[in-house]
Backbone bond lengths (Angstrom), bond angles and torsions (degrees), N, CA, C in turn:
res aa  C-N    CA-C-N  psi(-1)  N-CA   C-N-CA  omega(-1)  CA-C   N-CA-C  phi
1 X - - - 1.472 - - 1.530 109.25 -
2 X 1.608 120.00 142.86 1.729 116.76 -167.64 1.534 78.82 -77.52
3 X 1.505 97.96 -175.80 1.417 117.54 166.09 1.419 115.78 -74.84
4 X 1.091 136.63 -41.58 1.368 160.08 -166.90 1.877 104.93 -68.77
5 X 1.485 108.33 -39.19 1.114 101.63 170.29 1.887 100.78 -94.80
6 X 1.090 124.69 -24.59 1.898 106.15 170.82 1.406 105.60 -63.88
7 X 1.511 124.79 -8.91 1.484 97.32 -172.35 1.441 96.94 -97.59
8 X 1.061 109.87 -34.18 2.016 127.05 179.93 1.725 94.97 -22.04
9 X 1.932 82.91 -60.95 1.843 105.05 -157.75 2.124 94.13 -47.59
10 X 0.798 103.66 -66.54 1.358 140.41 -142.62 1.846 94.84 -56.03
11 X 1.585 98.77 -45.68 1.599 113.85 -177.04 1.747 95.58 -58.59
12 X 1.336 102.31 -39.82 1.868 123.65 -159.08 1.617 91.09 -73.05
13 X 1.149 126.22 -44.42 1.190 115.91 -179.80 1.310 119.59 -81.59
14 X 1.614 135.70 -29.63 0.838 168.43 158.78 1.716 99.96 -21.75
15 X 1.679 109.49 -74.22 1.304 130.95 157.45 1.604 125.53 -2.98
16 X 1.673 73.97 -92.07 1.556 109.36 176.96 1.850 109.75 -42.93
17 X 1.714 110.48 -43.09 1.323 89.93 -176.51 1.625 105.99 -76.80
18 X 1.039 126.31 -23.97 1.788 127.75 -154.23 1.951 87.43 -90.38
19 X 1.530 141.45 -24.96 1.310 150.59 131.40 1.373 92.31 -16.34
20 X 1.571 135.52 -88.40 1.510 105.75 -108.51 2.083 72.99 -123.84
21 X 1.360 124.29 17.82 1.144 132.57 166.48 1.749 107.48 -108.93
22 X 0.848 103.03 -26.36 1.795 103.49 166.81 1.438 122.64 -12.49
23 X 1.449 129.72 -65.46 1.338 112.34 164.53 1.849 131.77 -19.91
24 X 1.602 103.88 -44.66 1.180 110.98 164.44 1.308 140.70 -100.30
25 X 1.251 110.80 12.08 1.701 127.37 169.61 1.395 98.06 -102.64
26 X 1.901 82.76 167.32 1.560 96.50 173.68 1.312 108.61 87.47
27 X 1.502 135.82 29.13 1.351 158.48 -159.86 1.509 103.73 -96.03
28 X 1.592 119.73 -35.72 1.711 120.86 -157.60 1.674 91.74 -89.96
29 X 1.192 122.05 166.14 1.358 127.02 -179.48 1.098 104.87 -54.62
30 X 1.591 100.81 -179.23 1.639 110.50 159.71 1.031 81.67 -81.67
31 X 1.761 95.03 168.95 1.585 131.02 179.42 1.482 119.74 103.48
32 X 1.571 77.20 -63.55 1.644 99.90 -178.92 1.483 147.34 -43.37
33 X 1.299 84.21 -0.84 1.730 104.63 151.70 1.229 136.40 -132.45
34 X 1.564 84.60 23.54 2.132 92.99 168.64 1.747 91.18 74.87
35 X 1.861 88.00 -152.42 1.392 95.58 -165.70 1.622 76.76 -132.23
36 X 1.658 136.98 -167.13 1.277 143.54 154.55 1.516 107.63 -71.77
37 X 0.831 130.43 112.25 1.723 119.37 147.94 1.412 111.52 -45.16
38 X 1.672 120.87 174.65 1.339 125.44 -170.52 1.425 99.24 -86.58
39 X 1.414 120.06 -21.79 1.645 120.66 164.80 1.674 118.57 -68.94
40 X 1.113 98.55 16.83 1.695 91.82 -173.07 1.670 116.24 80.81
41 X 1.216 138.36 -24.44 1.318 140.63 -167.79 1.397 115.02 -89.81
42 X 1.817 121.46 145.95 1.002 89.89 -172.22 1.639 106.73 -96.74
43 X 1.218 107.42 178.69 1.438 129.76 -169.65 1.391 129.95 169.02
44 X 1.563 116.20 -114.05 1.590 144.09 144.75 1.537 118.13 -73.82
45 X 1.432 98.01 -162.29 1.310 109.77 167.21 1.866 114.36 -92.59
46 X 1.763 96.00 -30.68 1.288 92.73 178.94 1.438 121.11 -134.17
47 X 1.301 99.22 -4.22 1.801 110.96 160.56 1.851 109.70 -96.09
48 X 1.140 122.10 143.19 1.583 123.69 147.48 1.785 115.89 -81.27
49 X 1.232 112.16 109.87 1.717 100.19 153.75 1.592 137.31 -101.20
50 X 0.964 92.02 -163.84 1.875 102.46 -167.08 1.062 98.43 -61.90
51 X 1.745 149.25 9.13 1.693 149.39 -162.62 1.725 84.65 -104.71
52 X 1.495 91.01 132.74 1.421 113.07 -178.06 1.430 95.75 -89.50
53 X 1.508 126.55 130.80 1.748 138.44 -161.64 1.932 103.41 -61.11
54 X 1.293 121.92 175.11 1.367 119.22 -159.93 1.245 133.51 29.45
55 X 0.933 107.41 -160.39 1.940 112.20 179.36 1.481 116.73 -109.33
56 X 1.002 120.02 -10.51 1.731 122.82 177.62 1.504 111.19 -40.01
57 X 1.207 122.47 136.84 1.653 129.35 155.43 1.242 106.28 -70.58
58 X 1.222 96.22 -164.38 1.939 100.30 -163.07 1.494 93.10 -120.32
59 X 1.182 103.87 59.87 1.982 133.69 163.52 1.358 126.35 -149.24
60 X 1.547 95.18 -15.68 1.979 110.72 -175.29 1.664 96.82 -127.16
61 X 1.109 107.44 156.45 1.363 144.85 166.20 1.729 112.73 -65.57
62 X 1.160 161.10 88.37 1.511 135.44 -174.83 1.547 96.16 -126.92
63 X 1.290 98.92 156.59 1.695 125.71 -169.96 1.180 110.62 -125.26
64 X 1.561 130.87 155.89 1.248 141.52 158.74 1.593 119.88 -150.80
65 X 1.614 102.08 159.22 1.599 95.39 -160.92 1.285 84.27 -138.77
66 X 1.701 124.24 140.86 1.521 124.74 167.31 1.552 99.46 -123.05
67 X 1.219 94.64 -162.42 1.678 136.88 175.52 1.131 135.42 155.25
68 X 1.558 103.56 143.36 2.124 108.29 -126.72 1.819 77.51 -142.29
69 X 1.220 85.16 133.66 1.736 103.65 162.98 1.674 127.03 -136.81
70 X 1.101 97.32 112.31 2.267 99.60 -166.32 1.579 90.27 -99.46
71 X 1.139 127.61 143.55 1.200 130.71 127.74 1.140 109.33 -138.50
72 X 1.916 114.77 150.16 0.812 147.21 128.75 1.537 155.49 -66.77
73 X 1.296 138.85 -153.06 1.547 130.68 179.66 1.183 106.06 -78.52
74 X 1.467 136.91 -26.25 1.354 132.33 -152.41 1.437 99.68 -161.19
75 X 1.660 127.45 25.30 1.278 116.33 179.74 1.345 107.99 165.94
76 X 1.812 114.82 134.46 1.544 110.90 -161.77 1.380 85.80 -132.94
77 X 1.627 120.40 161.42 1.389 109.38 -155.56 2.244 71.87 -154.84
78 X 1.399 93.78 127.00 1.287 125.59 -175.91 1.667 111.13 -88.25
79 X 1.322 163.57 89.70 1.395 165.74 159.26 1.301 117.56 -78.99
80 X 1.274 142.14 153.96 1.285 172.37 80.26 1.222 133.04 -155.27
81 X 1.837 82.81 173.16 1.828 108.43 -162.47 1.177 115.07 179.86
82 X 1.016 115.84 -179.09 1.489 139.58 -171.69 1.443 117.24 -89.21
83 X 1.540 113.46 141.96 1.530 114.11 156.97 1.551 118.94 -148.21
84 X 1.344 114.86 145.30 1.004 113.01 -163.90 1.869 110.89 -120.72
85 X 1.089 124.14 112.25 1.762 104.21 175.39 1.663 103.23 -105.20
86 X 1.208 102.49 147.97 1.428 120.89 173.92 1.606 123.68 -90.33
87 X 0.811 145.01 108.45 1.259 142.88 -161.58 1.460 119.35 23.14
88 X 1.202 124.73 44.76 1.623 138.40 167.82 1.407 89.02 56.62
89 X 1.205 125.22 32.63 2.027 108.16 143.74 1.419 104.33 -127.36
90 X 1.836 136.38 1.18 1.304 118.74 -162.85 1.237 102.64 -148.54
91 X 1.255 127.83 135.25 1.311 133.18 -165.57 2.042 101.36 -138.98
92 X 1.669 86.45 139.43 1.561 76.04 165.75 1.991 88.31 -159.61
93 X 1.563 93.41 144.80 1.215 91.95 -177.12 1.532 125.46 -167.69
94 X 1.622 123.90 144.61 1.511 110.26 -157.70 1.328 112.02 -120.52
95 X 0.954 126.84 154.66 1.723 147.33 177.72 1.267 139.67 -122.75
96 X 1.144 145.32 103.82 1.225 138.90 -130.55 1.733 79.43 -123.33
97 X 1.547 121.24 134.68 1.612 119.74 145.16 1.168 140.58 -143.88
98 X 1.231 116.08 160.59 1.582 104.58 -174.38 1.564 114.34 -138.07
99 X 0.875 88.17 140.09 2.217 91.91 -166.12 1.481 97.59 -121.34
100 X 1.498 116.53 128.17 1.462 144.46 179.61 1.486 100.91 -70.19
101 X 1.103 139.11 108.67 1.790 144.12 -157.05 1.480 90.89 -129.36
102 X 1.568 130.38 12.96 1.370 108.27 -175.53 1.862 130.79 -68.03
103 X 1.635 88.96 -2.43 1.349 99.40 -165.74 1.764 89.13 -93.34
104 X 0.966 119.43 21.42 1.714 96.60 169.33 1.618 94.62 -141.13
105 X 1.482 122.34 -44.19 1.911 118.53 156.88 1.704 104.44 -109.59
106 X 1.474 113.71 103.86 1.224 105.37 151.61 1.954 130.99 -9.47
107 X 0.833 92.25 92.26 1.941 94.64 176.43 1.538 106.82 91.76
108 X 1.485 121.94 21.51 1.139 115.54 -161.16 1.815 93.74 -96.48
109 X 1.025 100.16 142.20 1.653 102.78 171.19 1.934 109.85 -146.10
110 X 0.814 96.86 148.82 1.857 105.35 -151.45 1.887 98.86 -130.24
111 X 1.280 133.58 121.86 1.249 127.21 -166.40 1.924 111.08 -139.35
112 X 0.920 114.47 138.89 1.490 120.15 178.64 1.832 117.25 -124.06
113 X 1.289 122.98 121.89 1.378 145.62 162.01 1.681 102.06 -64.22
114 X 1.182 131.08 112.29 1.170 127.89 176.80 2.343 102.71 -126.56
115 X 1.148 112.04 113.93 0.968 136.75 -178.51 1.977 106.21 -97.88
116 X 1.550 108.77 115.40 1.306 102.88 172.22 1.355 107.34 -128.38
117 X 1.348 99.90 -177.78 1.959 111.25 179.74 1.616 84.69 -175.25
118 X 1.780 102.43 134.14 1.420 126.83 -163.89 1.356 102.97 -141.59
119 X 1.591 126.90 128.65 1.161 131.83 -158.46 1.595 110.80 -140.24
120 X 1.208 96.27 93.87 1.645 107.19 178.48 1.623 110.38 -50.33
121 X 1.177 116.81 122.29 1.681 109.15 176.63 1.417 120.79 -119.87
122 X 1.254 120.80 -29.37 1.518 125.14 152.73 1.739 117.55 -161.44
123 X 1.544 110.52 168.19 1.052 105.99 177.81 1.604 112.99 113.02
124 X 1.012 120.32 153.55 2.274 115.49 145.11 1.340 102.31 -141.46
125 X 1.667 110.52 143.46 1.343 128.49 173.74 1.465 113.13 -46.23
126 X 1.365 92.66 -35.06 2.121 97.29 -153.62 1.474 101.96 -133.53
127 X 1.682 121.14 -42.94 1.489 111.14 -179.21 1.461 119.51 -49.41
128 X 1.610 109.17 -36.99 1.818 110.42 -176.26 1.116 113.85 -120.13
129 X 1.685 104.18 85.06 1.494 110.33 167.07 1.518 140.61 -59.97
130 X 1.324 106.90 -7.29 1.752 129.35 -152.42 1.737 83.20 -119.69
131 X 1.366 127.59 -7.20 1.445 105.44 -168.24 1.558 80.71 -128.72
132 X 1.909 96.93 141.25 1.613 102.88 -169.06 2.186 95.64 -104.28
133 X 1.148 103.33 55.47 1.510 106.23 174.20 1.265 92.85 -121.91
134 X 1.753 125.33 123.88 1.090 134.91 -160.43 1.893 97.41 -93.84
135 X 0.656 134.87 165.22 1.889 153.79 -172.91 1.713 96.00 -69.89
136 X 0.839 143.09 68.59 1.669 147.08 156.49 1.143 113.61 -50.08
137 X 1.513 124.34 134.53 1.527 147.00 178.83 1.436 105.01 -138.61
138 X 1.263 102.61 146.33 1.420 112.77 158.33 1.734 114.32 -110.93
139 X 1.283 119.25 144.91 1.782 103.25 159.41 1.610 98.17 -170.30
140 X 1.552 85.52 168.63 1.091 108.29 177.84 1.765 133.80 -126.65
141 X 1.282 131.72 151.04 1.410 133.72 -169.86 1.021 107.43 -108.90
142 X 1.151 143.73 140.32 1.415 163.07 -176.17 1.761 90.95 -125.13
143 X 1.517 107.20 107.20 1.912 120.38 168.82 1.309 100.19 -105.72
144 X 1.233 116.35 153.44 1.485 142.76 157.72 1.294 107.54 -147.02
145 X 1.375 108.21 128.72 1.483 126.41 -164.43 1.879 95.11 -107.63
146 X 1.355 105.64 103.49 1.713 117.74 -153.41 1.945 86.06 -77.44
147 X 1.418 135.27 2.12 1.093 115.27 176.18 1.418 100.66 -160.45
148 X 1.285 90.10 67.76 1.888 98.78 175.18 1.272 104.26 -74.07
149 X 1.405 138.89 -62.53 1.525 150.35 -156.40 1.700 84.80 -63.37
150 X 1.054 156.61 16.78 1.590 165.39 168.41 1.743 100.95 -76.67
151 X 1.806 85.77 -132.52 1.382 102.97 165.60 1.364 126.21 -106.44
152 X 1.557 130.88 9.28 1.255 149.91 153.29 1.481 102.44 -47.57
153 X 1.515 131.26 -32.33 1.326 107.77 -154.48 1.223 85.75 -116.83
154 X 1.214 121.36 -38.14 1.352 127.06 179.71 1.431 141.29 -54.32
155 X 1.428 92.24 -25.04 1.376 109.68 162.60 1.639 128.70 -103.20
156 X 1.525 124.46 25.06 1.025 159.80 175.99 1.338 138.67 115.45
157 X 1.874 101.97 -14.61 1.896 106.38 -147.67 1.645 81.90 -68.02
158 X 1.342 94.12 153.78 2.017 125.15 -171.61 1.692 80.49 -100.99
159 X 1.522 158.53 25.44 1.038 153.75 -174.24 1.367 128.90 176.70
160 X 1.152 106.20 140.62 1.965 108.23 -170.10 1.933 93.27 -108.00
161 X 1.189 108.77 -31.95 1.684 106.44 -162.02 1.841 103.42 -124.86
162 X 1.434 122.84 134.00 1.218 103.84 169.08 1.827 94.84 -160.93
163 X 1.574 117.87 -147.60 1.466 108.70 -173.58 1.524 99.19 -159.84
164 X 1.099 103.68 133.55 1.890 119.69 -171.38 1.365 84.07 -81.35
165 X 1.283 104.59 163.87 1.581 132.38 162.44 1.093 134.44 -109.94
166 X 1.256 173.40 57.61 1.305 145.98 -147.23 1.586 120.80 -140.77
167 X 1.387 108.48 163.80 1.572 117.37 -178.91 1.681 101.81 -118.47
168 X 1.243 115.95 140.57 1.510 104.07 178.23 1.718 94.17 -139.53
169 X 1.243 104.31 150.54 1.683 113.17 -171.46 2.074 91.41 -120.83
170 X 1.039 139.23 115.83 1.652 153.85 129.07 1.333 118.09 -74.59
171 X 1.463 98.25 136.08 1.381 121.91 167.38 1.014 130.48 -152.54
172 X 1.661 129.24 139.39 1.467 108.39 179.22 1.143 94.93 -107.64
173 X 1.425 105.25 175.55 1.462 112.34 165.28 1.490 131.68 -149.39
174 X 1.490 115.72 84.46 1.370 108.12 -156.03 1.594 138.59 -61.61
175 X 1.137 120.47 114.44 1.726 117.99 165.38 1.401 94.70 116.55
176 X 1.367 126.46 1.81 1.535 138.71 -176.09 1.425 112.58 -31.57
177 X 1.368 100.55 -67.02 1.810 107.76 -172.02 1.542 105.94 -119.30
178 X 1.589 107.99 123.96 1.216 108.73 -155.61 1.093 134.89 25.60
179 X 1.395 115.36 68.62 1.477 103.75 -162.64 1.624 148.84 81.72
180 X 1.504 104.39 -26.43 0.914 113.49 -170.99 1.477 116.10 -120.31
181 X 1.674 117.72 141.13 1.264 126.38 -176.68 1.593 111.82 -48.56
182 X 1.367 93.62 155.75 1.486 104.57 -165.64 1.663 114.79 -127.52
183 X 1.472 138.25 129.41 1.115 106.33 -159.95 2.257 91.18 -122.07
184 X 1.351 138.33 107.84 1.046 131.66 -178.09 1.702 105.35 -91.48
185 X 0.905 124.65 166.46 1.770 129.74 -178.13 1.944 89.11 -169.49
186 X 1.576 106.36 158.33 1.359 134.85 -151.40 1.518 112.85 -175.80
187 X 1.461 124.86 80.96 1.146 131.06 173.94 1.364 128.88 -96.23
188 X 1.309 144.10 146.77 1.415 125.44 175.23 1.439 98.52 -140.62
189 X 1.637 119.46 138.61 1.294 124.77 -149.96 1.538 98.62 -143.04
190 X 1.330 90.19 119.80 1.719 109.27 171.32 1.440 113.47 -61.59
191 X 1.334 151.54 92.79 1.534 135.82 -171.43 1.328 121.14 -163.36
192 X 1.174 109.75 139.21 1.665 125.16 174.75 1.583 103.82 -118.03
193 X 1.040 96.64 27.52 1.973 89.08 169.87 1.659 122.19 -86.20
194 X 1.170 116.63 118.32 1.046 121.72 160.59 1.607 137.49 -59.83
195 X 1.115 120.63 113.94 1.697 139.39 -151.89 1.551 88.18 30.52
196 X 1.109 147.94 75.25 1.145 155.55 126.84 1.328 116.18 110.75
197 X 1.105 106.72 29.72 2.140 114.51 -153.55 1.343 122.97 76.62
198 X 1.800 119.49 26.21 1.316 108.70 -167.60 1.323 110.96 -101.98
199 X 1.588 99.83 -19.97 1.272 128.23 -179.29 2.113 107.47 -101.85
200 X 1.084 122.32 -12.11 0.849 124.23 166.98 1.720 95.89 110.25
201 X 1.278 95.81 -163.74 1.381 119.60 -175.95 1.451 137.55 -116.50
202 X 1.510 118.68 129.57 1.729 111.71 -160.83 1.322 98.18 82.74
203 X 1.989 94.28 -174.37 1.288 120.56 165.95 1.431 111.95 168.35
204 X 1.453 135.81 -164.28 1.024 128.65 136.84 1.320 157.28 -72.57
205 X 1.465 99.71 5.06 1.719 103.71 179.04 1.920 100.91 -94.47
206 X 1.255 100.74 -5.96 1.755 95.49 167.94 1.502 117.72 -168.84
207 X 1.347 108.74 -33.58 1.347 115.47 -174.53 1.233 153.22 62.60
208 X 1.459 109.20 -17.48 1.584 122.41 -172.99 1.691 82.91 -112.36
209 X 1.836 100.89 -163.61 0.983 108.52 -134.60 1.819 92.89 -108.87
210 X 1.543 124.21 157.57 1.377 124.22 174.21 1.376 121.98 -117.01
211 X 1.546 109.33 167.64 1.589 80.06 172.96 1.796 88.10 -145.39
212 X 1.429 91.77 151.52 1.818 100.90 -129.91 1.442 86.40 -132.34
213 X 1.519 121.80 160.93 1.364 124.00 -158.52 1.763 86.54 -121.02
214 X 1.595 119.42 137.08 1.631 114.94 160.53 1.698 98.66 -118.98
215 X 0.929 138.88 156.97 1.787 153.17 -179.06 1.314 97.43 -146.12
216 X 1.499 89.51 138.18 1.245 99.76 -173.56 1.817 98.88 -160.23
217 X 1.536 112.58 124.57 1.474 132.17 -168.30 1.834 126.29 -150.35
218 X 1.573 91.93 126.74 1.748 102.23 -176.72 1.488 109.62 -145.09
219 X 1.369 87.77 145.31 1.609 103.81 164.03 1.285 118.27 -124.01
220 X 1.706 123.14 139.40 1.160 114.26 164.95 1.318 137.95 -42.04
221 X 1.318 130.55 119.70 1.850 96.88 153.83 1.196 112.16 -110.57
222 X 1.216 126.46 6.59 2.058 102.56 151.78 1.883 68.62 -148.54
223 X 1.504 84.19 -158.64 1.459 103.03 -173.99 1.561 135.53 -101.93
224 X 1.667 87.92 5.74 1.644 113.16 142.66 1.502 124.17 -103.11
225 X 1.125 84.95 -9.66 2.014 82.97 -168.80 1.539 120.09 -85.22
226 X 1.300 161.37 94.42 1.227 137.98 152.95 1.550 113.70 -88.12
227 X 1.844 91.78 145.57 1.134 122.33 -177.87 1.257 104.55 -113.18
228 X 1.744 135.06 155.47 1.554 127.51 -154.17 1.745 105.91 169.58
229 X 1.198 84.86 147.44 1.792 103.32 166.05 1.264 118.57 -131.54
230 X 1.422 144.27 147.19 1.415 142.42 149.03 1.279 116.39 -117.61
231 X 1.365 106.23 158.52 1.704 101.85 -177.93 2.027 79.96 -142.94
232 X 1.562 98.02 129.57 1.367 103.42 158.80 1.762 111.01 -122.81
233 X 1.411 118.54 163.19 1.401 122.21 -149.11 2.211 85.97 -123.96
234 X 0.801 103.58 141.67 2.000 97.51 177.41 1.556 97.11 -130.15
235 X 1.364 88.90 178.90 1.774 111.51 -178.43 1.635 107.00 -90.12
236 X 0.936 145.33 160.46 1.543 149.76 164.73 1.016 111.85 -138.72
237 X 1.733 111.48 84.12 1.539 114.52 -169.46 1.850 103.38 -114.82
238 X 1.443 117.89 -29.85 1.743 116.79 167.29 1.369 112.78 -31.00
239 X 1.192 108.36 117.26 1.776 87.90 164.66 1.763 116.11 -81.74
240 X 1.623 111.26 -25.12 0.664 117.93 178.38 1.882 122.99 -53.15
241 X 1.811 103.89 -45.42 1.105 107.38 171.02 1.314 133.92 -124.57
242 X 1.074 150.14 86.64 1.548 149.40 -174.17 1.513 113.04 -27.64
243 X 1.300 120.02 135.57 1.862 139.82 -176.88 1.524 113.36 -113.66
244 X 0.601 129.73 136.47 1.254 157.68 -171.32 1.661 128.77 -114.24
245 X 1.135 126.72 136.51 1.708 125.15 -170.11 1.399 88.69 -66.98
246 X 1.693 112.30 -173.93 1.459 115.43 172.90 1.696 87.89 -152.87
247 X 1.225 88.32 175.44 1.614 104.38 172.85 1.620 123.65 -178.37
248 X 1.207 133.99 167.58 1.248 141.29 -164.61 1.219 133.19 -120.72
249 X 1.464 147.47 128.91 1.705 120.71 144.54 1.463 102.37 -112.41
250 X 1.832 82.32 148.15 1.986 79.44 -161.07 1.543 86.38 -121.18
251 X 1.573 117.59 174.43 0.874 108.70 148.75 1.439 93.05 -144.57
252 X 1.540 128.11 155.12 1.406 145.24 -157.49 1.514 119.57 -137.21
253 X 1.060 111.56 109.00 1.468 105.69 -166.01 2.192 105.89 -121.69
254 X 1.544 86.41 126.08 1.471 95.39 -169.77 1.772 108.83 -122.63
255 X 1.954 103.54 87.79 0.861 118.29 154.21 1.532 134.49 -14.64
256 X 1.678 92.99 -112.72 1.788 95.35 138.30 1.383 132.37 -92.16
257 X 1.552 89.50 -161.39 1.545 86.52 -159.62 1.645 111.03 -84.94
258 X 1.320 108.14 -10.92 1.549 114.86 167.10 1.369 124.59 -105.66
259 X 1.305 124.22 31.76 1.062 129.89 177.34 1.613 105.02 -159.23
260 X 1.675 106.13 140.66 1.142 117.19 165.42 1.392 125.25 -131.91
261 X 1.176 134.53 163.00 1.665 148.25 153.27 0.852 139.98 -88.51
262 X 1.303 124.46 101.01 1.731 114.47 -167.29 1.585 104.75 -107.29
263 X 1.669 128.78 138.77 1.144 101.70 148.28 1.446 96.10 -148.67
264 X 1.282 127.99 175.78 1.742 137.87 -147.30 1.594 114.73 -164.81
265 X 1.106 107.43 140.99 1.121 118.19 163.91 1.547 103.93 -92.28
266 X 1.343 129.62 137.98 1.318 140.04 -168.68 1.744 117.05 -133.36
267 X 1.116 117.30 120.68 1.585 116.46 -176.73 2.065 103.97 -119.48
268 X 1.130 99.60 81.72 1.181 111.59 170.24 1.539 132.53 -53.76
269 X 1.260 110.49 -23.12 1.190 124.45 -156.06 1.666 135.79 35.71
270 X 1.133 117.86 -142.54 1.413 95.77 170.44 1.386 140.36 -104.04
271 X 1.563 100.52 139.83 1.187 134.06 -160.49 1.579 123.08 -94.19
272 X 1.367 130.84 88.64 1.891 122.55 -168.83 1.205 130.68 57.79
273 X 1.474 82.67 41.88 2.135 98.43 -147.87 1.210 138.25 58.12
274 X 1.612 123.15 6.42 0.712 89.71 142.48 1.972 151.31 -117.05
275 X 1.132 138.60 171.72 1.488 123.58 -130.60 1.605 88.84 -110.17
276 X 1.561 115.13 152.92 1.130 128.27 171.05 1.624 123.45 84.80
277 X 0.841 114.91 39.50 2.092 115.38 -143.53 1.805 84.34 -100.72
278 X 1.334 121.18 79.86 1.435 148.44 162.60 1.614 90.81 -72.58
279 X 1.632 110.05 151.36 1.642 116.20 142.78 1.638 111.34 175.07
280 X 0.949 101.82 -98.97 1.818 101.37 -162.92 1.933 101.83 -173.83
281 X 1.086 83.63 125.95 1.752 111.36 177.37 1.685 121.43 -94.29
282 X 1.071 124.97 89.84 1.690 97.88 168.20 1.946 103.05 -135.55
283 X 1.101 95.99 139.34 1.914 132.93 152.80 0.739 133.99 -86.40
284 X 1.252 132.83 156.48 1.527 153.65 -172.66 1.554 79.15 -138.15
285 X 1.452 107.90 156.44 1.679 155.79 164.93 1.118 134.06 -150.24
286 X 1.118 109.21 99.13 1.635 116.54 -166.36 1.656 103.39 -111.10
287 X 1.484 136.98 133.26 1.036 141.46 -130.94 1.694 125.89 -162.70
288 X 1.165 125.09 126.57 1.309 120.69 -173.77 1.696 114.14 -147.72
């Protein structure tokens, strides 16, 4: 069995127990487990932070399930999956996507398997307000580029399958700005993925590996509402096509406490050449 499918299993079982134990999960506030990113992790929409996935304390099991839809001028990109945290230090969690490419091959559609595991190592976002050591995680992504032998290879990437890296630092900080809670995040990401692994991995304009800055920032405005920006930084290794940073304003709205709303304005930039790829982001988060 690969690894990629023991963690699949493992997330799947993972689930199933924090499922049919539910009465007793779902103990940590809202918030407190972010929303899914489109990679499956929790965090943002387009950063992961140091927030261990669902709501479980670090006595329960908790799970969460999204699905995220971006489009832009020339291309809409399909997400979801599952995440699972283990007693608020262990997270593992999967994402299935698929991005509409017809605007550069007629009928072309291009898809990535993204496999994670997130490892709380010290710190809490929100329990220790009086202590200025922000909530630290480590994790990692497991990509598979579901149609490399396509135009992934063809257009240079040296790779169909590879694995992100990253460290992310969270913090809240209550009553910060006027009063109001403040949410900062700080990731740094080991990666040679091309537009995110969709296109695969490497290339010829460098090929090895970078390490890349994501930011990520919110403030309340009531105590359902978040307001927010992200800025993520990428590799530009195609020679064929030039990449571009991306970034967000989101705003997130959390009804209850197991469910959230995401939706965003998104500036992608350019995308397979083509230039300007602006549009609109929204999620679901469903949560336990």
């Amino acid at each position: 069995m690969s690894i990629r499918k023991a963690v699949l299993l493992i997330a799947y079982a993972a689930l199933a127990i924090a499922m049919a134990s539910s009465s007793r999960a779902g103990d940590r506030l809202a918030w407190t487990g972010g929303v899914d990113e489109f990679e499956g992790s929790a965090g943002g929409g387009l950063v992961p932070w140091a927030l261990i996935g669902g709501l479980g304390t670090r006595d329960q099991v908790g799970a969460s399930a999204f699905a995220t839809r971006v489009s832009s001028s020339n291309f809409s990109l399909q997400a979801s999956g599952l995440n699972v945290g283990l007693y608020d230090r262990l997270e593992l969690s999967f994402a299935r996507q698929r991005l509409d490419a017809g605007a550069v091959v007629p009928g072309l559609t291009l898809g990535q398997n993204v496999w994670g595991v997130k490892l709380k190592l010290a710190g809490d976002a929100v329990f220790a307000p009086d202590e200025w050591l922000p909530q630290i995680a480590a994790g990692g992504q497991f990509k598979d580029t579901l149609d490399y032998s396509q135009v992934p290879q063809a257009v240079g990437a040296r790779h169909g399958q590879d694995v992100d890296l990253y460290v992310s630092a969270t913090k809240l900080y209550f009553g910060a700005l006027a009063g109001r809670n403040v949410l900062l995040n700080a990731t740094l990401r080991r990666t040679r993925a091309d537009q995110f692994g969709l296109l695969g991995f490497g290339g010829v304009a460098h090929g090895g590996y970078a390490l890349l800055p994501e930011l990520s920032a919110g403030v309340w405005v009531s105590e359902e509402l978040l307001a927010g920006a992200e800025y993520r930084a990428k590799p530009s290794d195609l020679a064929a096509f030039r990449e571009d940073d991306v970034g967000d304003l989101f705003l997130a709205w959390n009804p209850l406490k197991d469910l959230t709303i995401t939706a965003a304005y998104v500036d992608l930039g350019r995308i397979a050449g083509k230039p300007s790829q602006q549009g609109w982001y929204a999620s679901l988060w469903l949560g336990i």
